[in-house]
MDAnalysis code that builds the backbone (N, CA, C; Angstrom):
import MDAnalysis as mda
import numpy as np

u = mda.Universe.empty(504, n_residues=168, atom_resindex=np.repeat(np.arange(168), 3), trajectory=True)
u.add_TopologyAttr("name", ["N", "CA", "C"] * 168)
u.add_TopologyAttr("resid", np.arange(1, 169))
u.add_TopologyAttr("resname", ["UNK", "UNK", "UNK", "UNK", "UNK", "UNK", "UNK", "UNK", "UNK", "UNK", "UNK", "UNK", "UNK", "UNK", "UNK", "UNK", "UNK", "UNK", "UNK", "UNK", "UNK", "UNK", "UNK", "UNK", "UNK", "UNK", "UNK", "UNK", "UNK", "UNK", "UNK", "UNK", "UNK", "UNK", "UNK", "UNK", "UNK", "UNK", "UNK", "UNK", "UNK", "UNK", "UNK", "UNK", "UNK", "UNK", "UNK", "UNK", "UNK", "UNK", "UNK", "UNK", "UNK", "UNK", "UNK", "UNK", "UNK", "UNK", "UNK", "UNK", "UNK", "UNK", "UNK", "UNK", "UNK", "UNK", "UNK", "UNK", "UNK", "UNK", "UNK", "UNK", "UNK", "UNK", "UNK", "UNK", "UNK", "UNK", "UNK", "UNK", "UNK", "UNK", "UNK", "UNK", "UNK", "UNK", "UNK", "UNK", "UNK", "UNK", "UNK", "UNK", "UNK", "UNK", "UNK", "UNK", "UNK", "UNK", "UNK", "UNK", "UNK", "UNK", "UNK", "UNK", "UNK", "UNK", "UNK", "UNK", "UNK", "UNK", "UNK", "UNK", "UNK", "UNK", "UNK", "UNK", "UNK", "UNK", "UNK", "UNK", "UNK", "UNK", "UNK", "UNK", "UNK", "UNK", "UNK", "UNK", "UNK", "UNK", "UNK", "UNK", "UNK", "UNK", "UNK", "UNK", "UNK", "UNK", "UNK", "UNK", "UNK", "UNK", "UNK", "UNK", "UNK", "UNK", "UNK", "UNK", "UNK", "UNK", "UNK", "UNK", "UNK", "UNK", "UNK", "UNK", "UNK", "UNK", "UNK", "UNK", "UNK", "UNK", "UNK", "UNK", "UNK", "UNK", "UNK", "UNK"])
u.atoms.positions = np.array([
    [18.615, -13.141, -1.348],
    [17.651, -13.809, -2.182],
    [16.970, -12.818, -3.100],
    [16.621, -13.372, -4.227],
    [15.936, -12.256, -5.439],
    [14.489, -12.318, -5.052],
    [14.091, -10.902, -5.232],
    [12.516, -10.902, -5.136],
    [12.401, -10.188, -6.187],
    [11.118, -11.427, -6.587],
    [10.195, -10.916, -7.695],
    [8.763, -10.781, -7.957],
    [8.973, -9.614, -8.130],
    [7.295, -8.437, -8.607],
    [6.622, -9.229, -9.438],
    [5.525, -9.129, -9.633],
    [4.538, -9.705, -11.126],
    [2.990, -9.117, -10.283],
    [1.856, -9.006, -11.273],
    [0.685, -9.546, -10.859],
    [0.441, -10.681, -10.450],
    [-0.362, -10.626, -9.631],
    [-1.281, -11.759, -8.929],
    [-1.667, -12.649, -9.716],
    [-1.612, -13.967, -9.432],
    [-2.293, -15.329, -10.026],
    [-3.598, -15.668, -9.175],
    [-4.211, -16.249, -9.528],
    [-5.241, -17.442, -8.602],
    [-4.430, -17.587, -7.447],
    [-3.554, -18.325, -8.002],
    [-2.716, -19.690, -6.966],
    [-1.946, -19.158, -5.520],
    [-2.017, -17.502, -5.697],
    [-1.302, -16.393, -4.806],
    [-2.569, -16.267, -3.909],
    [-3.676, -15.898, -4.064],
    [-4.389, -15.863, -3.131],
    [-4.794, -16.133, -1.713],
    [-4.397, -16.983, -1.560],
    [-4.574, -17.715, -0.325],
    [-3.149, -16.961, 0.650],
    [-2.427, -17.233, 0.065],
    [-1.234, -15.979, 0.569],
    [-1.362, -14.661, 0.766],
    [-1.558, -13.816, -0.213],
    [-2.410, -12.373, -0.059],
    [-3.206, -12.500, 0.708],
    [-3.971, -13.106, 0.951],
    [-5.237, -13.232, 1.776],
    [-4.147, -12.789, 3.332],
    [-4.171, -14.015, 3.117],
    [-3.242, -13.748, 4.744],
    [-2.420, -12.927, 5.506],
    [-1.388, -12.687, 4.513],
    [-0.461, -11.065, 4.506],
    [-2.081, -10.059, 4.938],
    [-2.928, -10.332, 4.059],
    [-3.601, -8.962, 4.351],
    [-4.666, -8.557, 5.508],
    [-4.813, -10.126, 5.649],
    [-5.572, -10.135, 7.115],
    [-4.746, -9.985, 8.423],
    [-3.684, -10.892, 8.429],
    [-2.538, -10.335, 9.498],
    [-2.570, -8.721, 9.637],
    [-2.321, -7.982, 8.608],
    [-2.176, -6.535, 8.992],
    [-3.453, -6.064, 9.529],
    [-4.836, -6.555, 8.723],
    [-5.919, -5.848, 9.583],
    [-6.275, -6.315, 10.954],
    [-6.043, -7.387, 11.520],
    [-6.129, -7.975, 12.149],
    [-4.885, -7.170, 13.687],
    [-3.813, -6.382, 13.452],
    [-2.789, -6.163, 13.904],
    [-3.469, -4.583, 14.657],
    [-4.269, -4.118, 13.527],
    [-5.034, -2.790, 13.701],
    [-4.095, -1.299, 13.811],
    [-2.748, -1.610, 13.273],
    [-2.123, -0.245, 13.109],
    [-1.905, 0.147, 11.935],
    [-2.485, 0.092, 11.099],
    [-2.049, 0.790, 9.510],
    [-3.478, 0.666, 8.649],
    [-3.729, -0.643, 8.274],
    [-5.073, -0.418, 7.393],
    [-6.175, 0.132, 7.882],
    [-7.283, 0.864, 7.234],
    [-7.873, 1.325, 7.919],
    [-9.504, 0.478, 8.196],
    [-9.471, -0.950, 7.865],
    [-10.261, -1.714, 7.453],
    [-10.324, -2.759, 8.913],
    [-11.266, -2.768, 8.813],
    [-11.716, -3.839, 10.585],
    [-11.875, -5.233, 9.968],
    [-12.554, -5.399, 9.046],
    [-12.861, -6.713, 8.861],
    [-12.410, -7.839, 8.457],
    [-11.545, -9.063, 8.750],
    [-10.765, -9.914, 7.684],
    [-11.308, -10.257, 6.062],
    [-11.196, -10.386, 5.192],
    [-11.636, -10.914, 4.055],
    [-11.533, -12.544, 4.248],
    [-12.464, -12.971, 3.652],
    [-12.780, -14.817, 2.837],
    [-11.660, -14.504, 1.971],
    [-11.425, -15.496, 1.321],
    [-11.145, -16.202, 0.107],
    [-11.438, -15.777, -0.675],
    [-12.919, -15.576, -1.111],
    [-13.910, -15.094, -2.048],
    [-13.390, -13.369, -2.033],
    [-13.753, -13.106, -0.601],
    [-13.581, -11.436, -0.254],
    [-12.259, -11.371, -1.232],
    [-11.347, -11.417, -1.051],
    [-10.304, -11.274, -1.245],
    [-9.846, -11.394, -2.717],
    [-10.617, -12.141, -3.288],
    [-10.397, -12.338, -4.618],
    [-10.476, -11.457, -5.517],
    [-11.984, -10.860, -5.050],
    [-12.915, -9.491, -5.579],
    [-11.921, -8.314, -5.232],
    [-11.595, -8.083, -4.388],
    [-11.099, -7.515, -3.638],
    [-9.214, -6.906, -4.570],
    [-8.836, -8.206, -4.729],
    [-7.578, -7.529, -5.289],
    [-7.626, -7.825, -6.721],
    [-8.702, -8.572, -7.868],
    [-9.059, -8.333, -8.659],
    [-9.686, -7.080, -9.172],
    [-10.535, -6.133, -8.210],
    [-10.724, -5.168, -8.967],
    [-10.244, -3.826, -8.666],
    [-8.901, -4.040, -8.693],
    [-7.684, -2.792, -8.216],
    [-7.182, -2.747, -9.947],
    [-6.958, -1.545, -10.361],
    [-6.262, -1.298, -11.221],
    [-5.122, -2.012, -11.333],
    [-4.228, -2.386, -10.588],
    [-3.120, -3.177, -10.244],
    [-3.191, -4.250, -8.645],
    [-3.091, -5.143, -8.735],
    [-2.550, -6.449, -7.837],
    [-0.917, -6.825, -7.957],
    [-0.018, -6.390, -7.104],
    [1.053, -7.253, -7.452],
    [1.739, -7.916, -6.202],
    [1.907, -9.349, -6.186],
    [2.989, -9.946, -5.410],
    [4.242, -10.003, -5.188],
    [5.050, -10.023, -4.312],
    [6.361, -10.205, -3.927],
    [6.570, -11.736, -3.561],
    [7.826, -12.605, -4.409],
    [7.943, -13.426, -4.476],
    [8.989, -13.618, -4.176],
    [9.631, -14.511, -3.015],
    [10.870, -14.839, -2.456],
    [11.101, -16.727, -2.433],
    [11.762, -17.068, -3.451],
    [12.104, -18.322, -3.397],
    [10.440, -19.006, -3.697],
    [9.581, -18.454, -4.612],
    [7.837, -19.025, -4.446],
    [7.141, -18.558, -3.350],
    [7.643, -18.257, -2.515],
    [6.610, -17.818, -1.478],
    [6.473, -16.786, -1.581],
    [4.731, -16.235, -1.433],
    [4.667, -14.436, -1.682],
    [4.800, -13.909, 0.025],
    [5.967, -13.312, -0.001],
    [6.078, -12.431, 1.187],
    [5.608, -10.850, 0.824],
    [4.876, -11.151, 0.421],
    [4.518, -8.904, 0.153],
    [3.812, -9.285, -0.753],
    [3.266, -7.505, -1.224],
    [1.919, -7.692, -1.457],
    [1.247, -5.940, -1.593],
    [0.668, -5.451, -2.735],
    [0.593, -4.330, -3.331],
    [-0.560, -4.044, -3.639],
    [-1.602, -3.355, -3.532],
    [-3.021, -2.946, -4.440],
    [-2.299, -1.660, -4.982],
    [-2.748, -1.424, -6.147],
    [-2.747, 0.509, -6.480],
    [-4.384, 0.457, -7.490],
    [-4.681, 1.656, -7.413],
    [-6.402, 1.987, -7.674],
    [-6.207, 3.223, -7.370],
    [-7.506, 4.017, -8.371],
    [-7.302, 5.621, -7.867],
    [-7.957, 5.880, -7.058],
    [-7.524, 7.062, -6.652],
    [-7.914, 7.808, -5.213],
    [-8.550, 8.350, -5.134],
    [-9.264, 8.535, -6.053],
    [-11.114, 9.307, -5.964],
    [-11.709, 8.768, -7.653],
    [-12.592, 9.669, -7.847],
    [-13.181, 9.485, -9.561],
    [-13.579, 10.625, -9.846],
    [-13.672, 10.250, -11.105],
    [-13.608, 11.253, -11.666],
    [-12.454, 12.447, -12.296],
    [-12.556, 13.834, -12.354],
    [-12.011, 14.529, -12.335],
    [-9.961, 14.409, -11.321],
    [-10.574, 13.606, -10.970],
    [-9.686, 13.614, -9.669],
    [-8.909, 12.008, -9.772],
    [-9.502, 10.955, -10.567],
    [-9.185, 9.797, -10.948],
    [-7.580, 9.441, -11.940],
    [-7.283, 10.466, -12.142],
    [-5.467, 10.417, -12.497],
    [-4.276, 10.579, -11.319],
    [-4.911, 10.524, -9.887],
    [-4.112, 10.170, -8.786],
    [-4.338, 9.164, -8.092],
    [-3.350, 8.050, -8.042],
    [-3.313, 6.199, -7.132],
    [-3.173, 6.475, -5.825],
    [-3.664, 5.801, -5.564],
    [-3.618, 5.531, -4.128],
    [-3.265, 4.071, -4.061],
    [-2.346, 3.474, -3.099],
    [-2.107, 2.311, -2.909],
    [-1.613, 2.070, -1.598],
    [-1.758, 0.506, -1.502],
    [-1.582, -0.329, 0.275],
    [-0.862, -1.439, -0.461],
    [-0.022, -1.638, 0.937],
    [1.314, -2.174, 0.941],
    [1.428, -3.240, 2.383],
    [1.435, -4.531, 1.991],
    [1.408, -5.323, 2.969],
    [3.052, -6.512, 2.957],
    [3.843, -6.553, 4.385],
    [4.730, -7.826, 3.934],
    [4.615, -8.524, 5.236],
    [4.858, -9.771, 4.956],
    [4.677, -10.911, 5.791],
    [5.254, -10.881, 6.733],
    [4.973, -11.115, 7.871],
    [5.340, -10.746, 9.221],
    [6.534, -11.820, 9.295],
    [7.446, -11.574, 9.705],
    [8.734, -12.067, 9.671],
    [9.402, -11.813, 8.535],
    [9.104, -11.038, 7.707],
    [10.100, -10.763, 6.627],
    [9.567, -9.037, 6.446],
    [9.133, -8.556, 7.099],
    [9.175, -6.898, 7.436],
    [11.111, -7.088, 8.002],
    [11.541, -5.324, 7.313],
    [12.715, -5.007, 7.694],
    [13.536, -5.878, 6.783],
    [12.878, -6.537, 5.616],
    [14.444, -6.854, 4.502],
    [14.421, -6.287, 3.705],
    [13.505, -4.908, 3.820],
    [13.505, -3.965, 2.410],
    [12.745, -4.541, 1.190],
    [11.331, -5.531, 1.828],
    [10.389, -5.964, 0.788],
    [9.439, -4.557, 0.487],
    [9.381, -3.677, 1.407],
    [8.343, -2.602, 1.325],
    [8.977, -1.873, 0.688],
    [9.723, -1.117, 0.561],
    [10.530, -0.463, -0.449],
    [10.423, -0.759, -1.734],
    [11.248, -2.200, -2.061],
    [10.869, -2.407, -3.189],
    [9.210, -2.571, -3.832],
    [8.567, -2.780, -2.674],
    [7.444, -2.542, -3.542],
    [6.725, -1.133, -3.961],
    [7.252, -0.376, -2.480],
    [6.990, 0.905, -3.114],
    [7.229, 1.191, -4.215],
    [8.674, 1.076, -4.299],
    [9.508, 1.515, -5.657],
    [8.460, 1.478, -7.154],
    [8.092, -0.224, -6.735],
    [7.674, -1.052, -8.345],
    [6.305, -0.242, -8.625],
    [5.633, 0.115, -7.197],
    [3.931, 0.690, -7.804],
    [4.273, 2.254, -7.758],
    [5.390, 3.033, -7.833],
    [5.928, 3.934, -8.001],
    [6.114, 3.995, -9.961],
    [6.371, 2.921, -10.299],
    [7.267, 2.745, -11.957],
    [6.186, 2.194, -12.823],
    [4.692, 1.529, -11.539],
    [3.715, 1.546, -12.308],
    [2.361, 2.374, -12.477],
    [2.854, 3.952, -12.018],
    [1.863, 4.747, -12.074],
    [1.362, 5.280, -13.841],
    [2.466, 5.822, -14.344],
    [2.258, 6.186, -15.471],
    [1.798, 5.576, -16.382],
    [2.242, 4.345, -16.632],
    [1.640, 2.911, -17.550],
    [0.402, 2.416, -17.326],
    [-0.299, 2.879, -15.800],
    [-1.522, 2.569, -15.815],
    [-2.375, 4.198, -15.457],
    [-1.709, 5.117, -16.428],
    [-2.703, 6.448, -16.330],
    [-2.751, 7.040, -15.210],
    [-1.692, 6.883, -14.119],
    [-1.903, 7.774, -12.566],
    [-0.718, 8.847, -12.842],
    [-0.815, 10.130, -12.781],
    [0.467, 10.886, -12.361],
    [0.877, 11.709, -11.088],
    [0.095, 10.592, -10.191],
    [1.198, 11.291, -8.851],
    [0.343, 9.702, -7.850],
    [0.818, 9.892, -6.869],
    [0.607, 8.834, -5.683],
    [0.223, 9.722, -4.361],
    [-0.749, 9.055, -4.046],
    [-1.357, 9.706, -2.446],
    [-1.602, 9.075, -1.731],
    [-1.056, 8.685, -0.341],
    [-1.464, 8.133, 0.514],
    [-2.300, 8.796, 1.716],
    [-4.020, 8.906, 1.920],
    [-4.301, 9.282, 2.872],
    [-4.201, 9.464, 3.993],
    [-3.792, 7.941, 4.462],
    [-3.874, 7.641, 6.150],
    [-2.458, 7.439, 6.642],
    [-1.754, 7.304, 6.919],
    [-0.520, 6.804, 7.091],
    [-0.385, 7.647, 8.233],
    [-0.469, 6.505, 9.227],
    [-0.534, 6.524, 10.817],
    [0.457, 6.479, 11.826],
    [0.649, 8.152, 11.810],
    [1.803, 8.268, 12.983],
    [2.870, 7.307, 13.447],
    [2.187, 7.194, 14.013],
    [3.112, 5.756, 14.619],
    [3.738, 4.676, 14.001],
    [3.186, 4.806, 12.305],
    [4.278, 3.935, 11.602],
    [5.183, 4.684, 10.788],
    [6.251, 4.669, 12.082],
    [7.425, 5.648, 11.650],
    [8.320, 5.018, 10.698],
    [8.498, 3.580, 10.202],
    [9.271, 2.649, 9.383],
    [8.738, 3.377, 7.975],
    [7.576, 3.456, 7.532],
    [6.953, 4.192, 6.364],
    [7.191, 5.521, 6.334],
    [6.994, 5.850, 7.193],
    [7.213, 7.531, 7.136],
    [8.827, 7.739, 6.534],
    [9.624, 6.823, 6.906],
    [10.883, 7.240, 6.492],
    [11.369, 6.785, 5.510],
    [10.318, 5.645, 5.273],
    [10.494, 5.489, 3.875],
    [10.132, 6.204, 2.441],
    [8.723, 6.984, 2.964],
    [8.166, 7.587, 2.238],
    [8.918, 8.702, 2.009],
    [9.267, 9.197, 2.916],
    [10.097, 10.752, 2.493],
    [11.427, 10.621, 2.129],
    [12.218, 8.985, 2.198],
    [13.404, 8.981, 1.415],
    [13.014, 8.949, 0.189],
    [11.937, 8.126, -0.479],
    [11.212, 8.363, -0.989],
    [10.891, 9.601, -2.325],
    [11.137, 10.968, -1.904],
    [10.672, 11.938, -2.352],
    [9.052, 12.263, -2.085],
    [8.522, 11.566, -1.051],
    [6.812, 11.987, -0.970],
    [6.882, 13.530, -0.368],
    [5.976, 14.496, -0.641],
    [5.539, 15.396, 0.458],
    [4.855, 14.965, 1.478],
    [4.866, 15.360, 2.682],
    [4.231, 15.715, 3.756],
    [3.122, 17.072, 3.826],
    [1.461, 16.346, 3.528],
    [0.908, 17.210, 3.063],
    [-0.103, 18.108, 3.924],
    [-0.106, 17.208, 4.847],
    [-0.502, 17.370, 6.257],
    [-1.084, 16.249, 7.044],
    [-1.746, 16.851, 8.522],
    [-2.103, 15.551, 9.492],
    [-3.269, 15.899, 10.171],
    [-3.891, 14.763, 10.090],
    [-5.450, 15.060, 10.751],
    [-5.140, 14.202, 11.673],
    [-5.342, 15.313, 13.288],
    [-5.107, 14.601, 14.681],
    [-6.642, 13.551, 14.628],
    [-5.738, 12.610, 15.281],
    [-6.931, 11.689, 15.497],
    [-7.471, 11.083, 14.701],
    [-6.687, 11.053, 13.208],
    [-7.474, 9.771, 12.444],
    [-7.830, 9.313, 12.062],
    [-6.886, 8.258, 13.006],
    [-6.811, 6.279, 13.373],
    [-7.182, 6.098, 14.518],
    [-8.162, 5.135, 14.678],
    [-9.255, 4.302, 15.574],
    [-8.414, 3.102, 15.683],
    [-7.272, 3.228, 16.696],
    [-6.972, 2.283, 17.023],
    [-7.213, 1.012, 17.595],
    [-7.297, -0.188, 17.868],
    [-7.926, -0.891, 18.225],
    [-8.514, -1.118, 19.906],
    [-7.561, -0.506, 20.674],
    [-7.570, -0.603, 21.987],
    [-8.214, 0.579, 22.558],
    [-8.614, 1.841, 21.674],
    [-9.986, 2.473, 21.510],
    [-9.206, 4.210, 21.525],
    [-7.956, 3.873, 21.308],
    [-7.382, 5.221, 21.574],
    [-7.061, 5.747, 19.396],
    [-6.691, 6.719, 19.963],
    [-7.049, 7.745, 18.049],
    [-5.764, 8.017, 18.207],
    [-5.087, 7.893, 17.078],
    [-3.934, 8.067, 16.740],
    [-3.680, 9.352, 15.125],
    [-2.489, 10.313, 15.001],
    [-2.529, 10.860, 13.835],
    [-2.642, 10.119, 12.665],
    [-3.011, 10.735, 11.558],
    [-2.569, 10.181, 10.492],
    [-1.943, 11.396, 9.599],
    [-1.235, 10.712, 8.621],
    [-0.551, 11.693, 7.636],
    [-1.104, 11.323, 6.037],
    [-0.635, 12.354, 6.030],
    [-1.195, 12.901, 4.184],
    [-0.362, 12.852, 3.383],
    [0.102, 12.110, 2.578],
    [1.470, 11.816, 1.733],
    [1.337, 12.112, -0.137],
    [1.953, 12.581, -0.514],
    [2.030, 12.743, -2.134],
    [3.383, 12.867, -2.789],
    [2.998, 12.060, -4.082],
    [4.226, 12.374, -5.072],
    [4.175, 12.192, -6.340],
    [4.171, 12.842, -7.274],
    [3.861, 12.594, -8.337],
    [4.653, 11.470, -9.265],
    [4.196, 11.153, -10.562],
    [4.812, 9.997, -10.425],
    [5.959, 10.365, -11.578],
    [7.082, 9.180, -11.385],
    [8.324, 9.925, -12.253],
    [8.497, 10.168, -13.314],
    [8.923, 11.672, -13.540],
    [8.999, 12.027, -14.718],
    [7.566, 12.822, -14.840],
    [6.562, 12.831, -13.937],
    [5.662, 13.635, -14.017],
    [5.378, 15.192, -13.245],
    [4.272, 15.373, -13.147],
    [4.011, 16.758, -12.766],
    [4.506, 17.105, -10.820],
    [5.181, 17.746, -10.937],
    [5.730, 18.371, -9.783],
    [4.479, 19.956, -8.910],
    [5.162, 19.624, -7.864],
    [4.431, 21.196, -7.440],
    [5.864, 22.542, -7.552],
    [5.166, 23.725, -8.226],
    [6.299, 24.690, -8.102],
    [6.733, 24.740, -6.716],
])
């Protein structure tokens, strides 16, 4: 089946919503406790530099923020979160979305990608990320505040974006 990328509509919301509460709700990757409203959620992926959905046959199975990763001085590197619908993890929806907020760094003024947290234990990303081309930039033991009260690593991920600035 074809999946297709775009920004977010209204009419997606209620979907995003859900993709994105399922994951916080799951407590191994985002680093966010709280579910979002409707409302939450609106604000929420409205004021990301980028919103984009994954669309399979109309239904959004996946699901993208990118926004920079600090301000300022430091505001030409994205940071982005990556959510797909539980039962359609493992058809290579995360990838492709990597890919797409990968092709939309430069067009929206980012030249490299950083992921702060990226939590040990989600070894499916990790191997995606470094097929990827990300560095491994390092790991702060302990963290992720897992839900069941135990701390888990997280990793430090970067890559600049294509066609952009590299490290010697």
């Amino acid at each position: 089946m074809k999946l297709i990328l775009r920004d977010f509509k209204e009419q997606d919301l209620p979907e995003m919503r859900d993709i994105w509460n399922e994951i916080v709700e799951e407590g191994v990757s985002f680093p966010g406790e709280k579910v979002l409203s409707l409302d939450e959620a609106r604000e929420m992926f409205a004021s990301q530099t980028r919103s984009v959905v994954a669309l399979q046959d109309g239904e959004v199975v996946g699901v993208y923020i990118l926004h920079p990763n600090n301000i300022g001085r430091c505001g030409h590197i994205a940071n982005a979160s990556y959510g797909v619908k539980r039962g359609h993890r493992g058809e290579g929806i995360g990838e492709q979305l990597v890919r797409h907020s990968l092709d939309s760094l430069s067009p929206c003024g980012f030249r490299g990608l950083q992921f702060n947290a990226v939590v040990a234990m989600n070894r499916t990303a990790i191997v995606l990320y470094e097929r990827l081309g990300f560095d491994r930039i390092g790991v702060i033991p302990g963290g992720y505040h897992l839900k069941d009260g135990s701390y888990e690593d997280i990793i430090i991920f970067y890559r600049a974006a294509p066609g952009g600035v590299t490290r010697p």
